[in-house]
N, CA, C and O atoms as a Tripos MOL2 file, in Angstrom:
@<TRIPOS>MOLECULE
protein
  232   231    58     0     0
PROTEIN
NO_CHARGES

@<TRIPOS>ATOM
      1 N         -15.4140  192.9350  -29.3040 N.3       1 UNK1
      2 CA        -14.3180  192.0000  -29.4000 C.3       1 UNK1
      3 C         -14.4570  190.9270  -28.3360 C.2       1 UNK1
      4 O         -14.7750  191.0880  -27.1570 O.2       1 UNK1
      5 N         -14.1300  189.6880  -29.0350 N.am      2 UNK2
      6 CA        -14.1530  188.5100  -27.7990 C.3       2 UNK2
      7 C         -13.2410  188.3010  -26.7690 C.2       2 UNK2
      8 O         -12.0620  188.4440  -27.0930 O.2       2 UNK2
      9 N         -13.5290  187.9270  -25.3280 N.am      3 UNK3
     10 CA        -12.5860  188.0020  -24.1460 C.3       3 UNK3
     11 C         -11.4000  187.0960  -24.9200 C.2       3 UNK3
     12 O         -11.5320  186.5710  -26.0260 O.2       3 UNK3
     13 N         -10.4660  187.0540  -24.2490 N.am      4 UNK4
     14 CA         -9.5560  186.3110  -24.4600 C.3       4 UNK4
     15 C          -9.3100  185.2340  -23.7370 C.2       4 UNK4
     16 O          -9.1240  185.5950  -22.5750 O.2       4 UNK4
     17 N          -9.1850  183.7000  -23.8890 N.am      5 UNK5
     18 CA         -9.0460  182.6350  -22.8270 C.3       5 UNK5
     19 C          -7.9250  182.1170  -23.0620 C.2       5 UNK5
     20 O          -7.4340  182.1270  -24.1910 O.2       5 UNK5
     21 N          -7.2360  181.4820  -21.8270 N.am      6 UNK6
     22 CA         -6.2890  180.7400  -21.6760 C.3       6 UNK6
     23 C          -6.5150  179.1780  -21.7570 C.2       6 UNK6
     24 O          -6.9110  178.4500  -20.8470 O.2       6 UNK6
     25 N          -6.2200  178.8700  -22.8810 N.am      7 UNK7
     26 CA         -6.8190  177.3370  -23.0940 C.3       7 UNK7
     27 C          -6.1250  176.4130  -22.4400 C.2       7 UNK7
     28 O          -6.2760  175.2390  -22.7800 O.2       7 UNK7
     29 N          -5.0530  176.8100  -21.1670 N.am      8 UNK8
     30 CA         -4.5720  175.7440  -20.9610 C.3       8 UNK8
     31 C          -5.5270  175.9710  -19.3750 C.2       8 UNK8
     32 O          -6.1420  175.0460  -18.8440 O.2       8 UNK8
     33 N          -5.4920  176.7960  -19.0530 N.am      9 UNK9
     34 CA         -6.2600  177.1760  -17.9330 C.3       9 UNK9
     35 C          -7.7500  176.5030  -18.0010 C.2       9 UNK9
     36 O          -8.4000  175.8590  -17.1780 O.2       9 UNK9
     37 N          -7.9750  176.8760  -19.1650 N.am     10 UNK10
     38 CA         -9.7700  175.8730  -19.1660 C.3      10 UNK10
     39 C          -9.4820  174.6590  -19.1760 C.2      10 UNK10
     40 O         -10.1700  174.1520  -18.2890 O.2      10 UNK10
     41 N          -8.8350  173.8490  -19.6840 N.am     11 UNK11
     42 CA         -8.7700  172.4100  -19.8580 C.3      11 UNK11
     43 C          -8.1970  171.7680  -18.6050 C.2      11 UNK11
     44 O          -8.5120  170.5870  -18.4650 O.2      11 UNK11
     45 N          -7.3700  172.3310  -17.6000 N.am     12 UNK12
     46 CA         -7.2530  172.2710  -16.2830 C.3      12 UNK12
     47 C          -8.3790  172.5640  -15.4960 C.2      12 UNK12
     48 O          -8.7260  171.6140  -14.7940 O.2      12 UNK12
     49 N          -9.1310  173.6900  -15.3810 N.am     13 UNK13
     50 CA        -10.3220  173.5510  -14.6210 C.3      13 UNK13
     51 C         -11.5750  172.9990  -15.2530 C.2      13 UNK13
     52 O         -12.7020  173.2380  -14.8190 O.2      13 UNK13
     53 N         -11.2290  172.0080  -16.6400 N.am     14 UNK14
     54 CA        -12.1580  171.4710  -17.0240 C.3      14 UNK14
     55 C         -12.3840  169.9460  -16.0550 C.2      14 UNK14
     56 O         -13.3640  169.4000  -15.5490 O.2      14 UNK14
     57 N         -10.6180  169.5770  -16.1430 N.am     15 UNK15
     58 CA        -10.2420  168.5380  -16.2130 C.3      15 UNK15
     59 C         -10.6090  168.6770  -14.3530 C.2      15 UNK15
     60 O         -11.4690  167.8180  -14.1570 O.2      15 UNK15
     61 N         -10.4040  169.1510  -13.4600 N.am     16 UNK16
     62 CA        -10.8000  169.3250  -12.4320 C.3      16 UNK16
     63 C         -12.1700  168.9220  -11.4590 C.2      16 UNK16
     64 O         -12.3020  168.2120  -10.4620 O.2      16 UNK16
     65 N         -13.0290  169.6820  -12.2090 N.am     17 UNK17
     66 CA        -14.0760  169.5860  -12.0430 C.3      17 UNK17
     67 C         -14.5910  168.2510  -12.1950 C.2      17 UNK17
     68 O         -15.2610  167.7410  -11.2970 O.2      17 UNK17
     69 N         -14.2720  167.5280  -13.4810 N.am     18 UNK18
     70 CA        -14.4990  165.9390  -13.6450 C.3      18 UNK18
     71 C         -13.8170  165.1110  -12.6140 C.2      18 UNK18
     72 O         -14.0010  163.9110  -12.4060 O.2      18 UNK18
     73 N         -12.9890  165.9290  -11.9870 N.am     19 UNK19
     74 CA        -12.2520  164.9460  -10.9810 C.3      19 UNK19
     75 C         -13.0470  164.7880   -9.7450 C.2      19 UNK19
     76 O         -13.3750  163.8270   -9.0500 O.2      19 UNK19
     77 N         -13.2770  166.2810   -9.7080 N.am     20 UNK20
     78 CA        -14.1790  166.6690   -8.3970 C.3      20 UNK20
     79 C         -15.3130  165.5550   -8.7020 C.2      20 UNK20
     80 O         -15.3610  164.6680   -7.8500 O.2      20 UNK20
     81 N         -16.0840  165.4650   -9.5960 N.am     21 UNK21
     82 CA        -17.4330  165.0430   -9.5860 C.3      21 UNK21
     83 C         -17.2230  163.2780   -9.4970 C.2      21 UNK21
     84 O         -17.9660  162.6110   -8.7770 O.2      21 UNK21
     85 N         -16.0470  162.6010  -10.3790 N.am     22 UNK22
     86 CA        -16.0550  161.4520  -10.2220 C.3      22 UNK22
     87 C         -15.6010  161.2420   -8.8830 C.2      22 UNK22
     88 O         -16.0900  160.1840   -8.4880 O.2      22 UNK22
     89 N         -14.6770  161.9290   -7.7510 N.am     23 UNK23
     90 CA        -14.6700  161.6900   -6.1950 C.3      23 UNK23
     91 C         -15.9570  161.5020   -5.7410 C.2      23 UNK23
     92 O         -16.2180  160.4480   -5.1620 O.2      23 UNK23
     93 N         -16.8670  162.4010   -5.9140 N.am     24 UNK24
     94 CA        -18.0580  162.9170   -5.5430 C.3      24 UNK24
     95 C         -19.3540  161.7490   -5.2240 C.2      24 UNK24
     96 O         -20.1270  161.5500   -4.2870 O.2      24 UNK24
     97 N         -18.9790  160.8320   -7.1970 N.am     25 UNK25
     98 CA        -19.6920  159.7780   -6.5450 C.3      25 UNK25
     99 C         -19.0780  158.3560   -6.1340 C.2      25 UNK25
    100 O         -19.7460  157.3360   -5.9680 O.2      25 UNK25
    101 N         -17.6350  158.4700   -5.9940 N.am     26 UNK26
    102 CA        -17.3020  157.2790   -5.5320 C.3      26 UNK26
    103 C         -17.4300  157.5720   -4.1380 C.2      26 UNK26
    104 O         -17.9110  156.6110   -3.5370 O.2      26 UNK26
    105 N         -17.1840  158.5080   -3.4410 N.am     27 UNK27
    106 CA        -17.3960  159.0590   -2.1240 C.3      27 UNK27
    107 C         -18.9970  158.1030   -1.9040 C.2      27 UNK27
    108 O         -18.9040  157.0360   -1.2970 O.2      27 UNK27
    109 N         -20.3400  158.5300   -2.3980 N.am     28 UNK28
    110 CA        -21.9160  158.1060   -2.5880 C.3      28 UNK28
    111 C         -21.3410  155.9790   -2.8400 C.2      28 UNK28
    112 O         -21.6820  155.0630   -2.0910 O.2      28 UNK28
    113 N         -20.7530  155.9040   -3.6780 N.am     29 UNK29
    114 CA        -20.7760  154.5920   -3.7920 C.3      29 UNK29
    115 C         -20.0110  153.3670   -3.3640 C.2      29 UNK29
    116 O         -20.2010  152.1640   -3.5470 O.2      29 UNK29
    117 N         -19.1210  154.0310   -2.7600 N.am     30 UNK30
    118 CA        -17.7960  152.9200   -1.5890 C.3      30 UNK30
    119 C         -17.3540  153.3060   -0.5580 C.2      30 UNK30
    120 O         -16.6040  152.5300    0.0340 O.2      30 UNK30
    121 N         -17.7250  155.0140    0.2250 N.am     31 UNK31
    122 CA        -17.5400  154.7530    1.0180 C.3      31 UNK31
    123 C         -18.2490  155.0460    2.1170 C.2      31 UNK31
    124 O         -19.3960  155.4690    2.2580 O.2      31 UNK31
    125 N         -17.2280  154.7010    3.0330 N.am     32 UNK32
    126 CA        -18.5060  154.7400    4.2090 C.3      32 UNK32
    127 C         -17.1930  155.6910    5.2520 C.2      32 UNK32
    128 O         -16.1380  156.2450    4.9440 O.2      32 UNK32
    129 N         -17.9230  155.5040    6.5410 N.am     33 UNK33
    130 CA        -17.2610  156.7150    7.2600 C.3      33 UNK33
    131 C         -16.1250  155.5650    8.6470 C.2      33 UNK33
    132 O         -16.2020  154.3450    8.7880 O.2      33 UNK33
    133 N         -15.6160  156.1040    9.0760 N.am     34 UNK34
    134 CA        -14.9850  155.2750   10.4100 C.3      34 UNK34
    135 C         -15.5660  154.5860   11.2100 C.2      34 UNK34
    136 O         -15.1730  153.5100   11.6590 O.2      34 UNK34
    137 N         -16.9970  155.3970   11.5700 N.am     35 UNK35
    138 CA        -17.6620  154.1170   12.3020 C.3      35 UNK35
    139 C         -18.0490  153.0900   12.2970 C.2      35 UNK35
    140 O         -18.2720  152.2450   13.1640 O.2      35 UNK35
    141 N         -18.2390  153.2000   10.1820 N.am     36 UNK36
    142 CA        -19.4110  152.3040    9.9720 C.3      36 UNK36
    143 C         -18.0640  151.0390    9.7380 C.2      36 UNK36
    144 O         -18.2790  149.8350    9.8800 O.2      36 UNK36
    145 N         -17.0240  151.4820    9.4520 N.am     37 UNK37
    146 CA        -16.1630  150.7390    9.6130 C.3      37 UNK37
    147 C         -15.7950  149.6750   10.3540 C.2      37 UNK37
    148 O         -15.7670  148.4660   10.1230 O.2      37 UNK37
    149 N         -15.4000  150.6170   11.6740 N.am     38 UNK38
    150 CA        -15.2600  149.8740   13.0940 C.3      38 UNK38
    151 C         -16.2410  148.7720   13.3250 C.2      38 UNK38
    152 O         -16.0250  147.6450   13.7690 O.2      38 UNK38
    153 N         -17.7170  149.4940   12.8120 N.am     39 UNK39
    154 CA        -18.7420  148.7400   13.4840 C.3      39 UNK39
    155 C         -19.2880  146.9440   12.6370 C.2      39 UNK39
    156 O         -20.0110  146.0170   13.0030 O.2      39 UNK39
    157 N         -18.3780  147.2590   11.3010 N.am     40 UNK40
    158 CA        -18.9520  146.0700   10.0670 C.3      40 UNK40
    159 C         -17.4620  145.3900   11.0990 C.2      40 UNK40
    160 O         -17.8020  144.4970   11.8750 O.2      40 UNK40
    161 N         -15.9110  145.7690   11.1240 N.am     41 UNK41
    162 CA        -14.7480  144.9390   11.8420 C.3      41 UNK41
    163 C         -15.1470  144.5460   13.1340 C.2      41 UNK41
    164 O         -14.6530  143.4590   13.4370 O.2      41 UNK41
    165 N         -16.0280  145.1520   14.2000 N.am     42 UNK42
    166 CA        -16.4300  144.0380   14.7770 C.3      42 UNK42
    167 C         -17.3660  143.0880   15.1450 C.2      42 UNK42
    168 O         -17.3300  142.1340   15.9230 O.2      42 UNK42
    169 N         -18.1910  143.5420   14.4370 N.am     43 UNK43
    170 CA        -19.6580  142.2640   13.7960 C.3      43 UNK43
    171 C         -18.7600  141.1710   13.1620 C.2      43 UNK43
    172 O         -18.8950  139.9860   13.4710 O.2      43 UNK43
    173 N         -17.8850  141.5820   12.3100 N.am     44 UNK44
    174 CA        -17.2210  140.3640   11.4870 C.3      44 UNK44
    175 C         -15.9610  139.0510   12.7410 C.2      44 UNK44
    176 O         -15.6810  137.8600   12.6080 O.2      44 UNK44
    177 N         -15.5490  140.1070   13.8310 N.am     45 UNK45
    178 CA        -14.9550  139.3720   14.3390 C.3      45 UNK45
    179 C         -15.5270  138.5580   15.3800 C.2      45 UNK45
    180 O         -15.2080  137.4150   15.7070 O.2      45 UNK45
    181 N         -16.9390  139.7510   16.1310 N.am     46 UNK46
    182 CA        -18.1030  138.6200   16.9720 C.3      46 UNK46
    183 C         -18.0760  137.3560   16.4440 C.2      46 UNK46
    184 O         -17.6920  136.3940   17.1100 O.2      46 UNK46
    185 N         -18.7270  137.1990   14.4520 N.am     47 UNK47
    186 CA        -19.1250  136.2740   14.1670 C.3      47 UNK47
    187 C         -17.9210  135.3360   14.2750 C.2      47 UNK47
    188 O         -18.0820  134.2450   14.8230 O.2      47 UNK47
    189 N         -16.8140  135.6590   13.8270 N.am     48 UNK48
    190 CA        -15.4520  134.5460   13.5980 C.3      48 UNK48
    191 C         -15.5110  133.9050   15.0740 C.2      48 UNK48
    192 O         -15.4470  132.6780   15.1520 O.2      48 UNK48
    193 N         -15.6320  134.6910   16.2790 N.am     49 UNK49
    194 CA        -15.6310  134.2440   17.6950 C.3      49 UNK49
    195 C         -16.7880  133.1770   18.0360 C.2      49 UNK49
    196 O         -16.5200  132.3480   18.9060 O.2      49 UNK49
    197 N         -17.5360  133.1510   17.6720 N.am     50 UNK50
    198 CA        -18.7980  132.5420   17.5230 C.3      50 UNK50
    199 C         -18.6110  130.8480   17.0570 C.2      50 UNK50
    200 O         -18.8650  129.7580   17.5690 O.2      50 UNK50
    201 N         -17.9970  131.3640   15.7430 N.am     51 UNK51
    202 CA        -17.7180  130.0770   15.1830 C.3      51 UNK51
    203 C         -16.5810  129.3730   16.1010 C.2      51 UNK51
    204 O         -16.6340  128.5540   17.0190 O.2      51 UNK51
    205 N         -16.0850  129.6950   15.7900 N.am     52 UNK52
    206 CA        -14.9940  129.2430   16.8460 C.3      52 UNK52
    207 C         -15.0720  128.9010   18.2720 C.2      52 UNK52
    208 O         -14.1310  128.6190   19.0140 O.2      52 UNK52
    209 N         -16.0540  128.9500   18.4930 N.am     53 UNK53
    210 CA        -16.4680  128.5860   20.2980 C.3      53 UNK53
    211 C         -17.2530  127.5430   19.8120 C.2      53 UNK53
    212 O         -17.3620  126.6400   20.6420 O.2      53 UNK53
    213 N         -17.9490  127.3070   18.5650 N.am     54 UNK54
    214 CA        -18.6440  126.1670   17.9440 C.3      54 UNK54
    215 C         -17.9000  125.0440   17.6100 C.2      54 UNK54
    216 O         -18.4870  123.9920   17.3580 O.2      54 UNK54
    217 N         -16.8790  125.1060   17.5780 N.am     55 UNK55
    218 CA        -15.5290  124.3520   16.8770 C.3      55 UNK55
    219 C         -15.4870  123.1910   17.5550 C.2      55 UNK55
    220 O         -15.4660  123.3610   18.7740 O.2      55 UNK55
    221 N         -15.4630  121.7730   17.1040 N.am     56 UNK56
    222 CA        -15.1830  120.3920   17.7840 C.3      56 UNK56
    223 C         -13.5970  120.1210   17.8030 C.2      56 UNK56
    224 O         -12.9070  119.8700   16.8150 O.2      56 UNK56
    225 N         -13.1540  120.2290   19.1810 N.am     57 UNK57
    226 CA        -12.0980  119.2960   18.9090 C.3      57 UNK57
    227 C         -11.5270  118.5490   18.8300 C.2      57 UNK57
    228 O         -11.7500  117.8140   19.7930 O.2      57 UNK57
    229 N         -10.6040  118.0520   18.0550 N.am     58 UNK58
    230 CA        -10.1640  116.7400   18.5290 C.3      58 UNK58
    231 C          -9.7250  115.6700   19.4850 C.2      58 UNK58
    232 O          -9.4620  114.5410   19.0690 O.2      58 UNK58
@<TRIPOS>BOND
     1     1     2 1
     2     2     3 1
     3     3     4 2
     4     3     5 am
     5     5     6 1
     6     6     7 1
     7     7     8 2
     8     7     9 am
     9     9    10 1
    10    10    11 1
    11    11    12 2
    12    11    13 am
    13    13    14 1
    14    14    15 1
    15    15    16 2
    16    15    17 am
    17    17    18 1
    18    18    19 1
    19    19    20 2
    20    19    21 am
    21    21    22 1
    22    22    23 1
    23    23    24 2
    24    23    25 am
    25    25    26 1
    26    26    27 1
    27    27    28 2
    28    27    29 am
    29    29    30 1
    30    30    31 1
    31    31    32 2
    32    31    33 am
    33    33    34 1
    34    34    35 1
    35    35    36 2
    36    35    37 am
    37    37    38 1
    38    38    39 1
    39    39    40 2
    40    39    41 am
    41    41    42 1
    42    42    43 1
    43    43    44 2
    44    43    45 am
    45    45    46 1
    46    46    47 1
    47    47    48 2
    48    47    49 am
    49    49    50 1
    50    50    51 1
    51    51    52 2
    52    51    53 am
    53    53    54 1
    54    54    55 1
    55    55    56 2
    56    55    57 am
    57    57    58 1
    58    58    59 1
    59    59    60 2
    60    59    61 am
    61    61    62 1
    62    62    63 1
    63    63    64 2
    64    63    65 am
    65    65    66 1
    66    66    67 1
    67    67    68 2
    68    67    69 am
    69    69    70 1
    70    70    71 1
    71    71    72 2
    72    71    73 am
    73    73    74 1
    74    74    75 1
    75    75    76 2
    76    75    77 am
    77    77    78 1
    78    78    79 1
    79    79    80 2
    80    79    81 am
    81    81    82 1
    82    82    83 1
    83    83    84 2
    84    83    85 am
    85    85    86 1
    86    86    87 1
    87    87    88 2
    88    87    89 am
    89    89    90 1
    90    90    91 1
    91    91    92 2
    92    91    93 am
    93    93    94 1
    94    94    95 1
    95    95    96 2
    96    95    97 am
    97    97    98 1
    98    98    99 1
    99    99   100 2
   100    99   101 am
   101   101   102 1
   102   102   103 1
   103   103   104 2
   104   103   105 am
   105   105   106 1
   106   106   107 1
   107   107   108 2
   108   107   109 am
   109   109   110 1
   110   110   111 1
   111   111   112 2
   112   111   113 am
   113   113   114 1
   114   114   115 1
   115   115   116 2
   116   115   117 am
   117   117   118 1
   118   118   119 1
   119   119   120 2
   120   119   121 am
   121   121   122 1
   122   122   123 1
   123   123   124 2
   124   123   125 am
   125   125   126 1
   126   126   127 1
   127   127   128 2
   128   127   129 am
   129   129   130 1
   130   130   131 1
   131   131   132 2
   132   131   133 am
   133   133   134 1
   134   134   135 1
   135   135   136 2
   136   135   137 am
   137   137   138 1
   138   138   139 1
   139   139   140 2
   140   139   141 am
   141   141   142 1
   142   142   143 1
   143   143   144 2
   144   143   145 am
   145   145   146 1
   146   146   147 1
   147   147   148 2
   148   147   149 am
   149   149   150 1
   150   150   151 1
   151   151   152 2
   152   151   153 am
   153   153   154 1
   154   154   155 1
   155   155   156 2
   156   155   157 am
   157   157   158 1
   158   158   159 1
   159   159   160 2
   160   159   161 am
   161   161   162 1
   162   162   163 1
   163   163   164 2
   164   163   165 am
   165   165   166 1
   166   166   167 1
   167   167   168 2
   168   167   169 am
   169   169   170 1
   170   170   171 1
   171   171   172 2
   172   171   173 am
   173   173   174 1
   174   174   175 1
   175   175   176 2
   176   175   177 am
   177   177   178 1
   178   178   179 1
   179   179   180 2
   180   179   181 am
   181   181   182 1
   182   182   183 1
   183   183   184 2
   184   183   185 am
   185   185   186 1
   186   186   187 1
   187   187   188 2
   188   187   189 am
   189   189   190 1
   190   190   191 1
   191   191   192 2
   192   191   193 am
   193   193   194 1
   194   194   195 1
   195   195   196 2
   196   195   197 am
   197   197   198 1
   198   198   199 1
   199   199   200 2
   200   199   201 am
   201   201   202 1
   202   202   203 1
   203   203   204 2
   204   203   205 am
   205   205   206 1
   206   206   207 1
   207   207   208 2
   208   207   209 am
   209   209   210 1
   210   210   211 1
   211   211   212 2
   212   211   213 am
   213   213   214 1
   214   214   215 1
   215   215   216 2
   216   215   217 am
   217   217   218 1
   218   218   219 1
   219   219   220 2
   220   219   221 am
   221   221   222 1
   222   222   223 1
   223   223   224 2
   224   223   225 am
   225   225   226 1
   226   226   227 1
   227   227   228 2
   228   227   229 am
   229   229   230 1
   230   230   231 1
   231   231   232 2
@<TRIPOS>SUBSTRUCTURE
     1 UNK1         2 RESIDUE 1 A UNK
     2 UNK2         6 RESIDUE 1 A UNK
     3 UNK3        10 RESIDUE 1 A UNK
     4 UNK4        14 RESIDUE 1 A UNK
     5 UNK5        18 RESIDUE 1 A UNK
     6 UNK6        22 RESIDUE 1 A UNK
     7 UNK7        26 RESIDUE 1 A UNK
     8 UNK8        30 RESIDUE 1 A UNK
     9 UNK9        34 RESIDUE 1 A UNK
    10 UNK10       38 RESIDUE 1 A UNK
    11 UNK11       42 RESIDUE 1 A UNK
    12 UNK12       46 RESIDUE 1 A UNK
    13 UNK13       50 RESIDUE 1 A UNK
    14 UNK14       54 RESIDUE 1 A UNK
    15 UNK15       58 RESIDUE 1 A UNK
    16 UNK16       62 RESIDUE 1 A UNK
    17 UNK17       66 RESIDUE 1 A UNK
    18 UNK18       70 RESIDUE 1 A UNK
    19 UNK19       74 RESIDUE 1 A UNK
    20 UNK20       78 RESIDUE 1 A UNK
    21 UNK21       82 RESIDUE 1 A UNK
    22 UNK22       86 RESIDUE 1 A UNK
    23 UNK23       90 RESIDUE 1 A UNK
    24 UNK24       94 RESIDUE 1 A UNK
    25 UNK25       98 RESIDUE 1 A UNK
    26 UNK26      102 RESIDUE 1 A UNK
    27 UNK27      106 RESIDUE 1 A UNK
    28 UNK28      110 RESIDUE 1 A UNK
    29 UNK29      114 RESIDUE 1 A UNK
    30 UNK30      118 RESIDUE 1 A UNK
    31 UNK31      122 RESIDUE 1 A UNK
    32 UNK32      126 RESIDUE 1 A UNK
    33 UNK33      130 RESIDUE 1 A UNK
    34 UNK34      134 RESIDUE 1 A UNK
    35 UNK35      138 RESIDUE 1 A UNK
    36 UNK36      142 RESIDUE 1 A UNK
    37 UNK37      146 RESIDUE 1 A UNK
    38 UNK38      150 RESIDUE 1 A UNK
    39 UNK39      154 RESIDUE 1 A UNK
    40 UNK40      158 RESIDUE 1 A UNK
    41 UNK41      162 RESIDUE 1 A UNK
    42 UNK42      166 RESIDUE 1 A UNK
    43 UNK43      170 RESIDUE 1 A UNK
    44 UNK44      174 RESIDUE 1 A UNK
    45 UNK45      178 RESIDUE 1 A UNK
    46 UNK46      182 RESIDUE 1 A UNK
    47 UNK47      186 RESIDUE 1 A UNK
    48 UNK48      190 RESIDUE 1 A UNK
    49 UNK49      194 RESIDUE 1 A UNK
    50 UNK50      198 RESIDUE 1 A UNK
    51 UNK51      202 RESIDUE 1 A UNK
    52 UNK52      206 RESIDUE 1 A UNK
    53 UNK53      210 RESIDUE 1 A UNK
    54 UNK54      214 RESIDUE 1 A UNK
    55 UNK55      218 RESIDUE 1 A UNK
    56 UNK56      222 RESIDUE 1 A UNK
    57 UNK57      226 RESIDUE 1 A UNK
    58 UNK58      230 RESIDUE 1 A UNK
């Protein structure tokens, strides 16, 4: 005789698992970690400083 399944139970840990895996690669494809963070916010603000010390005024 065949086990018996709870079909609402599979379609929840179906539905799960797809969740898990699409985190999985957006995790691989956008992100990055705190440092790399910190470290792109202040390269970006060096450069703004940069320009700005370049600046003619009136």
């Amino acid at each position: 005789m065949a086990e018996v399944v709870n079909l609402n139970r599979f379609r929840k840990a179906k539905a799960r698992t797809e969740r898990e895996r699409q985190a999985a690669e957006n995790r691989v494809r956008f992100g990055r970690d705190k440092a790399e963070r910190k470290a792109l916010e202040r390269e970006a603000q060096r450069q703004a400083d940069q320009l700005d010390e370049k600046k003619l005024e009136d």
